[in-house]
N, CA, C, O and CB atoms as a CASP TS submission, in Angstrom:
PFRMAT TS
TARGET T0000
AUTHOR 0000-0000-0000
METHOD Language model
MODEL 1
PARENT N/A
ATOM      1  N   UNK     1       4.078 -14.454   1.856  1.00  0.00           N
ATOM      2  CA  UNK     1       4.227 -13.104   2.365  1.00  0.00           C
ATOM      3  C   UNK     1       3.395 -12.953   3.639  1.00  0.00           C
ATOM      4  O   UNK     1       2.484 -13.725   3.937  1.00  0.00           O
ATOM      5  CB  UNK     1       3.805 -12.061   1.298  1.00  0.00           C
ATOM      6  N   UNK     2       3.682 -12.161   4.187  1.00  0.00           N
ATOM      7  CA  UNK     2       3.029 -11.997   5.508  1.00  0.00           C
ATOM      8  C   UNK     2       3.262 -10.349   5.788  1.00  0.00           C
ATOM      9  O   UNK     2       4.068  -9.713   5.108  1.00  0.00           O
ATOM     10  CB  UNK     2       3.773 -13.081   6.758  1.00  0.00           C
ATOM     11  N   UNK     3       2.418  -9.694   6.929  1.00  0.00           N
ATOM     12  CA  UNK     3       2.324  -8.588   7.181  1.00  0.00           C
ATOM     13  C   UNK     3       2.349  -7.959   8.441  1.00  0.00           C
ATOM     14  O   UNK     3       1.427  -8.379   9.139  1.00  0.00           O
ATOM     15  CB  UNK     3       1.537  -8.372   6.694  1.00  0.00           C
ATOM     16  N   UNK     4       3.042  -7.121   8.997  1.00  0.00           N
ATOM     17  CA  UNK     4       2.765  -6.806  10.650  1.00  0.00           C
ATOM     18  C   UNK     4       2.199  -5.193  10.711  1.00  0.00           C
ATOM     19  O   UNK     4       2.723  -4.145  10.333  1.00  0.00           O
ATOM     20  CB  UNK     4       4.455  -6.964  11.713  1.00  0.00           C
ATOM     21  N   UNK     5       1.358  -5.378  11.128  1.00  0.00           N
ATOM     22  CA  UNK     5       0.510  -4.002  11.158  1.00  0.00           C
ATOM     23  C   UNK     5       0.212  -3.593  12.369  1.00  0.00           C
ATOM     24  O   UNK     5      -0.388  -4.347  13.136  1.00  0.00           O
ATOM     25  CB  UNK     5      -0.775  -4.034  10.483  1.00  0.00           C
ATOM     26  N   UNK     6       0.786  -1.648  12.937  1.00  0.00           N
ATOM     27  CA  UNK     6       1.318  -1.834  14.151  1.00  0.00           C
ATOM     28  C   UNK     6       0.121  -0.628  14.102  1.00  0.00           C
ATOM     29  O   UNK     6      -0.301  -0.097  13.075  1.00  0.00           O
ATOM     30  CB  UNK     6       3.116  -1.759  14.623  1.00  0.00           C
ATOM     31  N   UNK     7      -0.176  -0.433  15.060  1.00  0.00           N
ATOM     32  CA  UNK     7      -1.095   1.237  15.554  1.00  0.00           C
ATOM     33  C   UNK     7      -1.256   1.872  16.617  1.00  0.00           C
ATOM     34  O   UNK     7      -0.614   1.445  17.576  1.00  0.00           O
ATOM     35  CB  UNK     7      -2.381   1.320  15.443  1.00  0.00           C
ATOM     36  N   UNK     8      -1.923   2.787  16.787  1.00  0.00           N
ATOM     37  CA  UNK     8      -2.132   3.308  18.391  1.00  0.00           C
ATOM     38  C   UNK     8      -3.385   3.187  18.559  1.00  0.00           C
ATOM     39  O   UNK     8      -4.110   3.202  17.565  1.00  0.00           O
ATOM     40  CB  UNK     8      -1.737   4.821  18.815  1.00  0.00           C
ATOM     41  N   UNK     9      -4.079   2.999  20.192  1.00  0.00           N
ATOM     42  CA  UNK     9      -4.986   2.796  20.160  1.00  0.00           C
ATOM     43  C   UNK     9      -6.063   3.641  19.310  1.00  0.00           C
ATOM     44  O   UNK     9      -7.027   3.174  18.703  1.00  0.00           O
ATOM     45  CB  UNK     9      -5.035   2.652  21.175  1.00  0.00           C
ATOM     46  N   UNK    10      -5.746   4.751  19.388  1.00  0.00           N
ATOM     47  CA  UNK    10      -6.707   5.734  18.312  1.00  0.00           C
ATOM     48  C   UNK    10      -7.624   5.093  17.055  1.00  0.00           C
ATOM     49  O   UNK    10      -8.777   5.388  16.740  1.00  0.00           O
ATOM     50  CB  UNK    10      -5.634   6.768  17.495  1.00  0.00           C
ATOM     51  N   UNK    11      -6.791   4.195  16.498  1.00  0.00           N
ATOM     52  CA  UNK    11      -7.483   3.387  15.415  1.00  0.00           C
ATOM     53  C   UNK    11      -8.354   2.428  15.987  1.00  0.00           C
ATOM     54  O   UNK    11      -9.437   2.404  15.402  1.00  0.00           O
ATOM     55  CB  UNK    11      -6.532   2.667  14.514  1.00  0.00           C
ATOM     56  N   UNK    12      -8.237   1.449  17.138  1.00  0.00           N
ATOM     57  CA  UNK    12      -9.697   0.585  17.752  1.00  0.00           C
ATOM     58  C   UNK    12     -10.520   1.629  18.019  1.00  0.00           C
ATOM     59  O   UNK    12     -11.620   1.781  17.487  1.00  0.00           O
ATOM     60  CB  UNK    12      -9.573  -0.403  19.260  1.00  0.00           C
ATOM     61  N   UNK    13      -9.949   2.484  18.963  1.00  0.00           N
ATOM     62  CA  UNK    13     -10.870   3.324  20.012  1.00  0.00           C
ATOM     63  C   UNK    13     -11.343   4.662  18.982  1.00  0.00           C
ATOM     64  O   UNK    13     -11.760   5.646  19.593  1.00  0.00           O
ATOM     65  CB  UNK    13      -9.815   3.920  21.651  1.00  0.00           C
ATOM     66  N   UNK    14     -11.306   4.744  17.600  1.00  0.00           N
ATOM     67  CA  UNK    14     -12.121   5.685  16.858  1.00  0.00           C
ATOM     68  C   UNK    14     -13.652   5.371  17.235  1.00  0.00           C
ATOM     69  O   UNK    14     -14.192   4.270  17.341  1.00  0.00           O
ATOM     70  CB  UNK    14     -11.829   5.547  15.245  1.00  0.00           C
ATOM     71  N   UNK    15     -14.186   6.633  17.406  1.00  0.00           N
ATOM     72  CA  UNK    15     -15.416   6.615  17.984  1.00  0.00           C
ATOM     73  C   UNK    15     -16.315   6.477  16.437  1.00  0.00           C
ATOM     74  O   UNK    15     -15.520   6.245  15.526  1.00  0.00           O
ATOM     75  CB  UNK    15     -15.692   8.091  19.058  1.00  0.00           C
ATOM     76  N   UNK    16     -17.999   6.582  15.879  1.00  0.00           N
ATOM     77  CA  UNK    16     -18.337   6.944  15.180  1.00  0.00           C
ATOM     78  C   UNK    16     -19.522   7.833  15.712  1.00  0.00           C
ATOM     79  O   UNK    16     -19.679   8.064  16.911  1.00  0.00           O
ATOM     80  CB  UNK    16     -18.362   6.081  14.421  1.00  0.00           C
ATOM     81  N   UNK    17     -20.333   8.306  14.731  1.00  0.00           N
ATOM     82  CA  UNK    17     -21.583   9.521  15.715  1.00  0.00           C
ATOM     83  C   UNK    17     -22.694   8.868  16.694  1.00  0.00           C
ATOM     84  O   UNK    17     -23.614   9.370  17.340  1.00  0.00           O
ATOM     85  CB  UNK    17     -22.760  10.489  14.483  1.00  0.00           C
ATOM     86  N   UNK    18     -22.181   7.397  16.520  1.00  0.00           N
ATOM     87  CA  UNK    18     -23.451   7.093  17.659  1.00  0.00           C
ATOM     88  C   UNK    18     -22.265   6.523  18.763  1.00  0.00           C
ATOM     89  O   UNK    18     -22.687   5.681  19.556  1.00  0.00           O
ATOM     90  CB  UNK    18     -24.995   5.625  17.076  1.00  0.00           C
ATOM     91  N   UNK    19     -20.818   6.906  18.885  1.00  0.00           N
ATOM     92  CA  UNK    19     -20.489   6.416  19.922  1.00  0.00           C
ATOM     93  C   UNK    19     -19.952   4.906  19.938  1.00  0.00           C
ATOM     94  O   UNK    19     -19.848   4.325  21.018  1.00  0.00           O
ATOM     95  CB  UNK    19     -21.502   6.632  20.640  1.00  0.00           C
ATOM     96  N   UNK    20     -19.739   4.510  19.185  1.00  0.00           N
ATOM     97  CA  UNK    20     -19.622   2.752  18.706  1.00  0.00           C
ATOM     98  C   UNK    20     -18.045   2.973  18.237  1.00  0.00           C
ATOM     99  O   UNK    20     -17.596   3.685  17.339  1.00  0.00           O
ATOM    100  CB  UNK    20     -20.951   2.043  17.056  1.00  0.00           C
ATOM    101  N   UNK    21     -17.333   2.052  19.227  1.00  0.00           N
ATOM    102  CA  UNK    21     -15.640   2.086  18.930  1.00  0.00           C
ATOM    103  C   UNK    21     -15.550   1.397  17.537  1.00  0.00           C
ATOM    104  O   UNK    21     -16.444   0.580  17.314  1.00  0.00           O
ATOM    105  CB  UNK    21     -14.579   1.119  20.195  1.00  0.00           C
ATOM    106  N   UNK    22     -14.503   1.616  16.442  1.00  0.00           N
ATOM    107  CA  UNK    22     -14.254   0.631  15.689  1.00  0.00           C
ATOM    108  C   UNK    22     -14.030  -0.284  15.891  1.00  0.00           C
ATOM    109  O   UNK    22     -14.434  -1.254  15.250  1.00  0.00           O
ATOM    110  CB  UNK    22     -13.715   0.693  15.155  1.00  0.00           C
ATOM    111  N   UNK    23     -12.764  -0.340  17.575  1.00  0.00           N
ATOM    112  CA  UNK    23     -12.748  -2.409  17.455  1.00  0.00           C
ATOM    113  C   UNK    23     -11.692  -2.780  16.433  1.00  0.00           C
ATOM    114  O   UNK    23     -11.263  -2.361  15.358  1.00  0.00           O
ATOM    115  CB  UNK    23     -14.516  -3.319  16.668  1.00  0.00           C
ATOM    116  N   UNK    24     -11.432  -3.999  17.489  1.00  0.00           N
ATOM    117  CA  UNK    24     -10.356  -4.931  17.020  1.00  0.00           C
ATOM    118  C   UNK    24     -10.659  -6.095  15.327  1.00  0.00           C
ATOM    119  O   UNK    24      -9.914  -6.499  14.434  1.00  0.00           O
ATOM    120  CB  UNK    24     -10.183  -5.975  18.563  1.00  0.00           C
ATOM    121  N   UNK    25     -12.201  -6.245  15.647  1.00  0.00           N
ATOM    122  CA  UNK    25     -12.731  -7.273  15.153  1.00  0.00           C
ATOM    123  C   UNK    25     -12.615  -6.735  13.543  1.00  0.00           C
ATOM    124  O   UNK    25     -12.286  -7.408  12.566  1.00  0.00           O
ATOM    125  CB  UNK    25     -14.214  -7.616  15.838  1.00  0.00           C
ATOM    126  N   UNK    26     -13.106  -4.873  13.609  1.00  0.00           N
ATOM    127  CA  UNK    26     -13.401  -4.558  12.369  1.00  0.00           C
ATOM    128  C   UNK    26     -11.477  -4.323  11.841  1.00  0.00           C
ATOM    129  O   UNK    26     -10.995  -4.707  10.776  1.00  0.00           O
ATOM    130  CB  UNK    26     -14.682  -3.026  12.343  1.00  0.00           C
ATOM    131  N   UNK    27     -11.064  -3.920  12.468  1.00  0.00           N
ATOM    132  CA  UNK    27      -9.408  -4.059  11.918  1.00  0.00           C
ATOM    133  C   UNK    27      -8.742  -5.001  11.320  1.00  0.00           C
ATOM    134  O   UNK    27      -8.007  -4.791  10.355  1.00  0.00           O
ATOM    135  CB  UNK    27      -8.573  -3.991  12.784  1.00  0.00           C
ATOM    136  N   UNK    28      -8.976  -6.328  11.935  1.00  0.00           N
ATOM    137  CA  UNK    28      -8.708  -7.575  11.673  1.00  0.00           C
ATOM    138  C   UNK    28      -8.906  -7.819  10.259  1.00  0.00           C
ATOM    139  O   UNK    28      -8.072  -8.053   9.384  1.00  0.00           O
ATOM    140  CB  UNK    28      -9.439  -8.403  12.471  1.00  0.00           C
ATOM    141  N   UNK    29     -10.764  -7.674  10.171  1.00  0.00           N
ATOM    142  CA  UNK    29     -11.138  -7.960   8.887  1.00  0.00           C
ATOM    143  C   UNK    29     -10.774  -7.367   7.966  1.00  0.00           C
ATOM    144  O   UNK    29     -10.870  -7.859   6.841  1.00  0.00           O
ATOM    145  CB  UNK    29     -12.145  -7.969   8.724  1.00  0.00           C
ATOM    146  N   UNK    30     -10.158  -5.927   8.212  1.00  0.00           N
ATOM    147  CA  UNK    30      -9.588  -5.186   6.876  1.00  0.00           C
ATOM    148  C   UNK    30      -8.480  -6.028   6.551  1.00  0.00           C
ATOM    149  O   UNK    30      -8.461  -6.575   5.448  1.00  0.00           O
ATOM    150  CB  UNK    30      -9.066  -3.555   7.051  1.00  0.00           C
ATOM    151  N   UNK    31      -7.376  -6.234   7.531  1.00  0.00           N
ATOM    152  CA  UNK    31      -6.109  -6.888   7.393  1.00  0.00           C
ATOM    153  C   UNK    31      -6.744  -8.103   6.521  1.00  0.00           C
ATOM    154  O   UNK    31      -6.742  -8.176   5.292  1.00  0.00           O
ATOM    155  CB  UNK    31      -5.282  -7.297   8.926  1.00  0.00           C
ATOM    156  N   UNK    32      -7.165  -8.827   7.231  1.00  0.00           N
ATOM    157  CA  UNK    32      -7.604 -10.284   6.356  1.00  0.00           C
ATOM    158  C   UNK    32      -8.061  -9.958   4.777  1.00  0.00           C
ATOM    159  O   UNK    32      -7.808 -10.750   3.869  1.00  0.00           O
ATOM    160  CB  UNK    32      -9.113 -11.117   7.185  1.00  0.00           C
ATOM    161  N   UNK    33      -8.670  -8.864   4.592  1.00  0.00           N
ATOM    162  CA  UNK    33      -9.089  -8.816   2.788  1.00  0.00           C
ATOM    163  C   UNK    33      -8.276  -7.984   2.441  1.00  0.00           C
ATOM    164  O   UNK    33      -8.675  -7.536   1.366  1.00  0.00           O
ATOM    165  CB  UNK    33     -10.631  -8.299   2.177  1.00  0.00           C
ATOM    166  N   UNK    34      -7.454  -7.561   2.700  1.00  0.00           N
ATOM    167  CA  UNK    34      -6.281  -7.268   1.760  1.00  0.00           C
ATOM    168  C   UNK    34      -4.853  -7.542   1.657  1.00  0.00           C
ATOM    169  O   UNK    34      -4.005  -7.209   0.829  1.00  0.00           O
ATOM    170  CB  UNK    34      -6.220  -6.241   1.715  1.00  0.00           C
ATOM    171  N   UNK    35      -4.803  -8.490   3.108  1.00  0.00           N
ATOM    172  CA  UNK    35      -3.547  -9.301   2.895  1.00  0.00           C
ATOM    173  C   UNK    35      -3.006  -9.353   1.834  1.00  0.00           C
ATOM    174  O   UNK    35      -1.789  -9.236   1.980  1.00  0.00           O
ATOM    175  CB  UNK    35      -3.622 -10.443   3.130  1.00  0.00           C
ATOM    176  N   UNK    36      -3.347  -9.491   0.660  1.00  0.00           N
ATOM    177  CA  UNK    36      -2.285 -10.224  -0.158  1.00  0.00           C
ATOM    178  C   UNK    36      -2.027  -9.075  -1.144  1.00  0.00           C
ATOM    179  O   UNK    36      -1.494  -9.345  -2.220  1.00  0.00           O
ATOM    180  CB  UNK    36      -2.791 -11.749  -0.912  1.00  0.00           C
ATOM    181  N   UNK    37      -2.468  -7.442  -0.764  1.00  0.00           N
ATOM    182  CA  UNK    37      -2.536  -6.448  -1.468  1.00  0.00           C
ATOM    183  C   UNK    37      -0.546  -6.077  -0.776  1.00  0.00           C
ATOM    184  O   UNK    37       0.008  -6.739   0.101  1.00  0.00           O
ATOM    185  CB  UNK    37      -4.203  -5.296  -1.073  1.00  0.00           C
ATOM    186  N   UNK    38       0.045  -4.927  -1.501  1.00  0.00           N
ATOM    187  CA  UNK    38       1.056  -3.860  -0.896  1.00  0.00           C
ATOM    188  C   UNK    38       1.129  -3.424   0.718  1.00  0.00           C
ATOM    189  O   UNK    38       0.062  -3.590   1.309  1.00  0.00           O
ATOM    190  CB  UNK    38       0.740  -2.564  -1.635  1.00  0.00           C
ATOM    191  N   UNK    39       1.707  -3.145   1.137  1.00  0.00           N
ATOM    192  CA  UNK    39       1.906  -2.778   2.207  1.00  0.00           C
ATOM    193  C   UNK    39       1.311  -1.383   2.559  1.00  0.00           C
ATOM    194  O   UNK    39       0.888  -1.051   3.667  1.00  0.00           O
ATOM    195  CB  UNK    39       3.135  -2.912   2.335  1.00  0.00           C
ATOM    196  N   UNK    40       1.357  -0.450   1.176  1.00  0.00           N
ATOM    197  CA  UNK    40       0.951   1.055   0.969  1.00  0.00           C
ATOM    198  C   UNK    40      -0.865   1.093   0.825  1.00  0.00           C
ATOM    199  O   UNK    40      -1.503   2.111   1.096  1.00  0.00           O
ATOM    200  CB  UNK    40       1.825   1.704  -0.656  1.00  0.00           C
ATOM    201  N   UNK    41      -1.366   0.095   0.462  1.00  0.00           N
ATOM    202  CA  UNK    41      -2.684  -0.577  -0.003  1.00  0.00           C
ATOM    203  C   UNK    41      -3.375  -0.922   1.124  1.00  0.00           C
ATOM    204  O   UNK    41      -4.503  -0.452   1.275  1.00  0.00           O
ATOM    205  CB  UNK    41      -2.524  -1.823  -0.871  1.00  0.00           C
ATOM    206  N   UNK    42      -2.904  -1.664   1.952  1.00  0.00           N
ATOM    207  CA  UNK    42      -3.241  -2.195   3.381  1.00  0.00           C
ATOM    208  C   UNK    42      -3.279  -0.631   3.839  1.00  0.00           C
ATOM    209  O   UNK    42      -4.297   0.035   3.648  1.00  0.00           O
ATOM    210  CB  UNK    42      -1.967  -3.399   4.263  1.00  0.00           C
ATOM    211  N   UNK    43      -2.043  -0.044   4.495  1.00  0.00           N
ATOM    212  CA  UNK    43      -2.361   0.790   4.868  1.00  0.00           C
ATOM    213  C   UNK    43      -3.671   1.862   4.285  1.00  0.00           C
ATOM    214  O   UNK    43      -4.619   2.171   5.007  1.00  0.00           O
ATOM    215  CB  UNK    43      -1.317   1.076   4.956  1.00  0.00           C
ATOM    216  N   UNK    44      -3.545   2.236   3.168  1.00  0.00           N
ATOM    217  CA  UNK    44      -4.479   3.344   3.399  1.00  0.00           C
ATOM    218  C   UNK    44      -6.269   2.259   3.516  1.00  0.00           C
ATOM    219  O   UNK    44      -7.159   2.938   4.028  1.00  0.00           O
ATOM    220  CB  UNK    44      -4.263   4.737   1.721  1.00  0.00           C
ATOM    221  N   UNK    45      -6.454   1.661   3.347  1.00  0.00           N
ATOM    222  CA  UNK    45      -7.515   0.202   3.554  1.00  0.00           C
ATOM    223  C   UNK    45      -8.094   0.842   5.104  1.00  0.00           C
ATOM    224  O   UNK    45      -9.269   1.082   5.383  1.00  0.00           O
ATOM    225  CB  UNK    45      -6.410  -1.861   3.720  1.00  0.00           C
ATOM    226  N   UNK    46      -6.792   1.042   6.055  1.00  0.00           N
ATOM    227  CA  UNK    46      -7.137   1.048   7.130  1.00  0.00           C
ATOM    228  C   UNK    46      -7.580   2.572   7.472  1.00  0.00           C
ATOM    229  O   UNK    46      -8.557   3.047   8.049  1.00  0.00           O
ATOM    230  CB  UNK    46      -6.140   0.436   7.860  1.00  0.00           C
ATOM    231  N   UNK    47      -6.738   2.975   7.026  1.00  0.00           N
ATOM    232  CA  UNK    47      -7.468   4.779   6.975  1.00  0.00           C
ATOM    233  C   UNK    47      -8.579   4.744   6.895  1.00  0.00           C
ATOM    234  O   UNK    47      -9.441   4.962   7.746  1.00  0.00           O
ATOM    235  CB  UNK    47      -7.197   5.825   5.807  1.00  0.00           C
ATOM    236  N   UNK    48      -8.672   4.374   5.528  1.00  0.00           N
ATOM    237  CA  UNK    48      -9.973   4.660   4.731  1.00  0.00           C
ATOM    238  C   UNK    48     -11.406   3.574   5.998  1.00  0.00           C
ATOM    239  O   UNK    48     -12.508   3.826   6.485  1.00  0.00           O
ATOM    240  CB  UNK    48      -9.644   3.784   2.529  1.00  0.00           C
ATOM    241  N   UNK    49     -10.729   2.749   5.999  1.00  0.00           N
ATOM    242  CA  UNK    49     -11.898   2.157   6.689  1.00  0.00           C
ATOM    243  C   UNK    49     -12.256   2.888   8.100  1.00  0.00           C
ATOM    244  O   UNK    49     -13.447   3.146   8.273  1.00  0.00           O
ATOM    245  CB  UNK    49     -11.586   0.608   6.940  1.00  0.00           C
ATOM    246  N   UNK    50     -11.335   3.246   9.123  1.00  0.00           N
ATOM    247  CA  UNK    50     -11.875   4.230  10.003  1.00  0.00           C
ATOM    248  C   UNK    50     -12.280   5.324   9.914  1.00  0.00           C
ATOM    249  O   UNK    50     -12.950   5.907  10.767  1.00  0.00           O
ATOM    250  CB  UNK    50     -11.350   4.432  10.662  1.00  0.00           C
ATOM    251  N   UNK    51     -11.783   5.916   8.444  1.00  0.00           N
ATOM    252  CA  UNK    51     -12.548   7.528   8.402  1.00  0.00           C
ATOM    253  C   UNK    51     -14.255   7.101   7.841  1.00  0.00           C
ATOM    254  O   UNK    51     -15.250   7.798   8.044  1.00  0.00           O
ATOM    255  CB  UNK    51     -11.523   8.884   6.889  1.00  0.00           C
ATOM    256  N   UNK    52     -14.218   5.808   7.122  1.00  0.00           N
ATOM    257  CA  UNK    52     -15.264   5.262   6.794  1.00  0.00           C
ATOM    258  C   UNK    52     -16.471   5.524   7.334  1.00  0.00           C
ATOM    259  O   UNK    52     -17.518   6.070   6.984  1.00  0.00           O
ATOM    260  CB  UNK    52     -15.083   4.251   6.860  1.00  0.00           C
ATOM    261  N   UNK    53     -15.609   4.457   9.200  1.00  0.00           N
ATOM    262  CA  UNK    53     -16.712   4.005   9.961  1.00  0.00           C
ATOM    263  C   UNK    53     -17.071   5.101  10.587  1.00  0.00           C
ATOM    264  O   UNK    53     -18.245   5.062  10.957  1.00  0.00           O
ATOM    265  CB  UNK    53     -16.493   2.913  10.852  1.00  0.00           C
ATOM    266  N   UNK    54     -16.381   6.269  10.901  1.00  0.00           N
ATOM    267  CA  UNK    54     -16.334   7.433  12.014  1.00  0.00           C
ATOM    268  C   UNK    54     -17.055   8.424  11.022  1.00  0.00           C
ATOM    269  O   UNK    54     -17.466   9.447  11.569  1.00  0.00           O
ATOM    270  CB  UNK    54     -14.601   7.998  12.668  1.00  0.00           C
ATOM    271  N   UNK    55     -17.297   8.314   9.608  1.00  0.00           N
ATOM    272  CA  UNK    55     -18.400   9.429   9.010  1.00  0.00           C
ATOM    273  C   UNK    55     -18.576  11.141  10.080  1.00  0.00           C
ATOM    274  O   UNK    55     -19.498  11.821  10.530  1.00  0.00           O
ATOM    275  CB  UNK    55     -20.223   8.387   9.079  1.00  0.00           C
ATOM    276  N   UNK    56     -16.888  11.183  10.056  1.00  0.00           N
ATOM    277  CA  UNK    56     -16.818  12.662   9.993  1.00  0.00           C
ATOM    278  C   UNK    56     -16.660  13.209  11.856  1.00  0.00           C
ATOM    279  O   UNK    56     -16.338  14.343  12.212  1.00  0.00           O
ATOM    280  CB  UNK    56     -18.489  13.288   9.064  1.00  0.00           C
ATOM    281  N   UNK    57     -17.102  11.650  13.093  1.00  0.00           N
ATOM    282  CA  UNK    57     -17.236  12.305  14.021  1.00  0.00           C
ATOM    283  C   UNK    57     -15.666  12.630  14.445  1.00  0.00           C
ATOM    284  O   UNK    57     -14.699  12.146  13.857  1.00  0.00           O
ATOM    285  CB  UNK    57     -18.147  11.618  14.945  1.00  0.00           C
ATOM    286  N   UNK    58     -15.566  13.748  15.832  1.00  0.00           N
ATOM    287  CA  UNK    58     -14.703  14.136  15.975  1.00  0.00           C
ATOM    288  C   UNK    58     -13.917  13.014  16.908  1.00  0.00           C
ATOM    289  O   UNK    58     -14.432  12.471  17.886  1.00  0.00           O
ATOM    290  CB  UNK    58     -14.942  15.367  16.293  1.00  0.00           C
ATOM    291  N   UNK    59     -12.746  12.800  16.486  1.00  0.00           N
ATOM    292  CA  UNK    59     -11.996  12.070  17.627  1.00  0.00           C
ATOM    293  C   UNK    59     -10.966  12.776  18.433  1.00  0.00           C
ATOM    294  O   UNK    59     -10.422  13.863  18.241  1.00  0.00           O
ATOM    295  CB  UNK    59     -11.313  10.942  17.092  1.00  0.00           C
ATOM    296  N   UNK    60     -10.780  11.596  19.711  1.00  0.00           N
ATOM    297  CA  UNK    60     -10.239  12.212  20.527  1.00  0.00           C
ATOM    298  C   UNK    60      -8.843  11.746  20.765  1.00  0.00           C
ATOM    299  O   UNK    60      -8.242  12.303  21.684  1.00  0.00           O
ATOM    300  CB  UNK    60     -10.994  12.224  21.511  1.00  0.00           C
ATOM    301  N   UNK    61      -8.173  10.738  20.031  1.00  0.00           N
ATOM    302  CA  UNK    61      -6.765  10.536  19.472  1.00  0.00           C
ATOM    303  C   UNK    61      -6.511  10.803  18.404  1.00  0.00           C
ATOM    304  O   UNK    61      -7.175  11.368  17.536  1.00  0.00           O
ATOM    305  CB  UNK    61      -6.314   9.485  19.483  1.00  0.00           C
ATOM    306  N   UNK    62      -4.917  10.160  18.413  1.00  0.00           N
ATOM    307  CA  UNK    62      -4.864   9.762  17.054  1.00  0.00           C
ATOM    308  C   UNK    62      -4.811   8.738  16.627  1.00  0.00           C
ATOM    309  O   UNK    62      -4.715   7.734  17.333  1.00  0.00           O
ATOM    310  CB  UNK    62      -4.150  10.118  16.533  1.00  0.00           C
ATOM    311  N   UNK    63      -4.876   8.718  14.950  1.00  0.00           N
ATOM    312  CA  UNK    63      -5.079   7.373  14.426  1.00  0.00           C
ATOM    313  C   UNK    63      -3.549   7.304  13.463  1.00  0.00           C
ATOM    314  O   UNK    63      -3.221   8.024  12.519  1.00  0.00           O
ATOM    315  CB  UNK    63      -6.755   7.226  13.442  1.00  0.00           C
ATOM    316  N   UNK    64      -3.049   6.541  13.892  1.00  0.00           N
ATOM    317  CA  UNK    64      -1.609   6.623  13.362  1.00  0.00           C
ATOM    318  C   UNK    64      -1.232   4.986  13.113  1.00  0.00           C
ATOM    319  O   UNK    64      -1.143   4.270  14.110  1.00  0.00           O
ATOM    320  CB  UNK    64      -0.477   7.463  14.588  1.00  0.00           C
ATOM    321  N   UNK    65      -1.042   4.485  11.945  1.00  0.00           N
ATOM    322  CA  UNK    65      -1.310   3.061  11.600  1.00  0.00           C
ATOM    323  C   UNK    65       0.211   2.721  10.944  1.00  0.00           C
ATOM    324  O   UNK    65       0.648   3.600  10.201  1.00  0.00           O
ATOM    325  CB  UNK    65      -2.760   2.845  10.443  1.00  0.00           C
ATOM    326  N   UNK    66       0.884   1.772  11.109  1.00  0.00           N
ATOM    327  CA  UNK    66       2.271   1.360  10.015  1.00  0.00           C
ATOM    328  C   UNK    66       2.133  -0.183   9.672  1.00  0.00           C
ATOM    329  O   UNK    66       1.875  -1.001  10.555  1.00  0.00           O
ATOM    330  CB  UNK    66       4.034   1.594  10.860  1.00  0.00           C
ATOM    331  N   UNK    67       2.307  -0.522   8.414  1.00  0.00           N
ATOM    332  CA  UNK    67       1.831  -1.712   7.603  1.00  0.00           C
ATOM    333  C   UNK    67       3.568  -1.720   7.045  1.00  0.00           C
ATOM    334  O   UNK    67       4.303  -0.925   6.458  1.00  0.00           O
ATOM    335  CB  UNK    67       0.239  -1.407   6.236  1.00  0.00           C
ATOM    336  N   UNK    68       3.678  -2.999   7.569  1.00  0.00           N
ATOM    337  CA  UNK    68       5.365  -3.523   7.387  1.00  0.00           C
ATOM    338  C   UNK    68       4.962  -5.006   6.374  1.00  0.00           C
ATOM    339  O   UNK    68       4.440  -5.932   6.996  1.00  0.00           O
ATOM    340  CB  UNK    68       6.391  -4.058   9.412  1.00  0.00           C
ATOM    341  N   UNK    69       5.221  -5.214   4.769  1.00  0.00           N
ATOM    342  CA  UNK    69       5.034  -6.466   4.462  1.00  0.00           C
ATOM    343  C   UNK    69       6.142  -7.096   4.373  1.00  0.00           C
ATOM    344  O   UNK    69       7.002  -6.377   3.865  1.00  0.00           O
ATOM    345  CB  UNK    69       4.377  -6.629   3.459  1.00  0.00           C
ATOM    346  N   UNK    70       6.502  -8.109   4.637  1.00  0.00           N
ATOM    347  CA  UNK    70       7.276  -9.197   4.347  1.00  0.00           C
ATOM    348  C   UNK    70       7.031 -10.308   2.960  1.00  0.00           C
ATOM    349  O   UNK    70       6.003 -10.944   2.726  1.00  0.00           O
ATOM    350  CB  UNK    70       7.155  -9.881   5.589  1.00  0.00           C
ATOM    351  N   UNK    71       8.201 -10.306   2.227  1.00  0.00           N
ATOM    352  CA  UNK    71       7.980 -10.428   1.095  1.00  0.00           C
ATOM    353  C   UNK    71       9.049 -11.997   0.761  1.00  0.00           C
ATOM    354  O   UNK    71       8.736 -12.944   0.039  1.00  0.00           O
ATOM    355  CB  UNK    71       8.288  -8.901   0.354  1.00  0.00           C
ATOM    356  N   UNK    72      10.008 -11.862   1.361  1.00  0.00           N
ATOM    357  CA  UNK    72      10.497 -13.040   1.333  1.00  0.00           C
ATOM    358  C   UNK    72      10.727 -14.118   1.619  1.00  0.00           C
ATOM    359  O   UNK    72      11.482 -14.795   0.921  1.00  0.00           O
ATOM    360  CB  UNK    72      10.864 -13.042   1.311  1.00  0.00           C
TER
END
C-alpha cells in the first residue's frame, strides 16, 4: 500500500507561539509513522499534529490536508 498526501502550504507554513514554521521535516515524519494506518487516520495524524505543534497560535492560512491510500 502506499499513500499520496496532498496540502496547502498552510500546513508547513503553520506558525507556533514562538514563530517556528512546522516544516516539511515534521510532516514527513507524521506520514512515515502512520503509513501503514487508513487514509482517514493519516489524515486526522496530520491535523492533530499541527494543531499540536501551533498550541492555539493564530494562523494566517489555511491548513487544508487530503490523504489518498492506495490499497492495491
Amino acid at each position: 500500500a502506499a499513500e499520496l498526501v496532498v496540502c496547502s502550504d498552510g500546513v508547513t507554513e503553520a506558525l507556533n507561539v514562538e514563530g517556528e514554521e512546522f516544516g516539511e521535516d515534521r510532516l514527513a515524519a507524521i506520514i512515515s509513522e502512520q503509513h501503514a494506518q487508513d487514509a482517514p487516520t493519516i489524515l486526522n495524524a496530520v491535523v492533530r499534529g499541527v494543531q499540536t505543534f501551533a498550541r492555539g497560535a493564530a494562523q494566517h492560512d489555511d491548513v487544508t490536508a487530503m490523504v489518498v491510500k492506495f490499497t492495491g
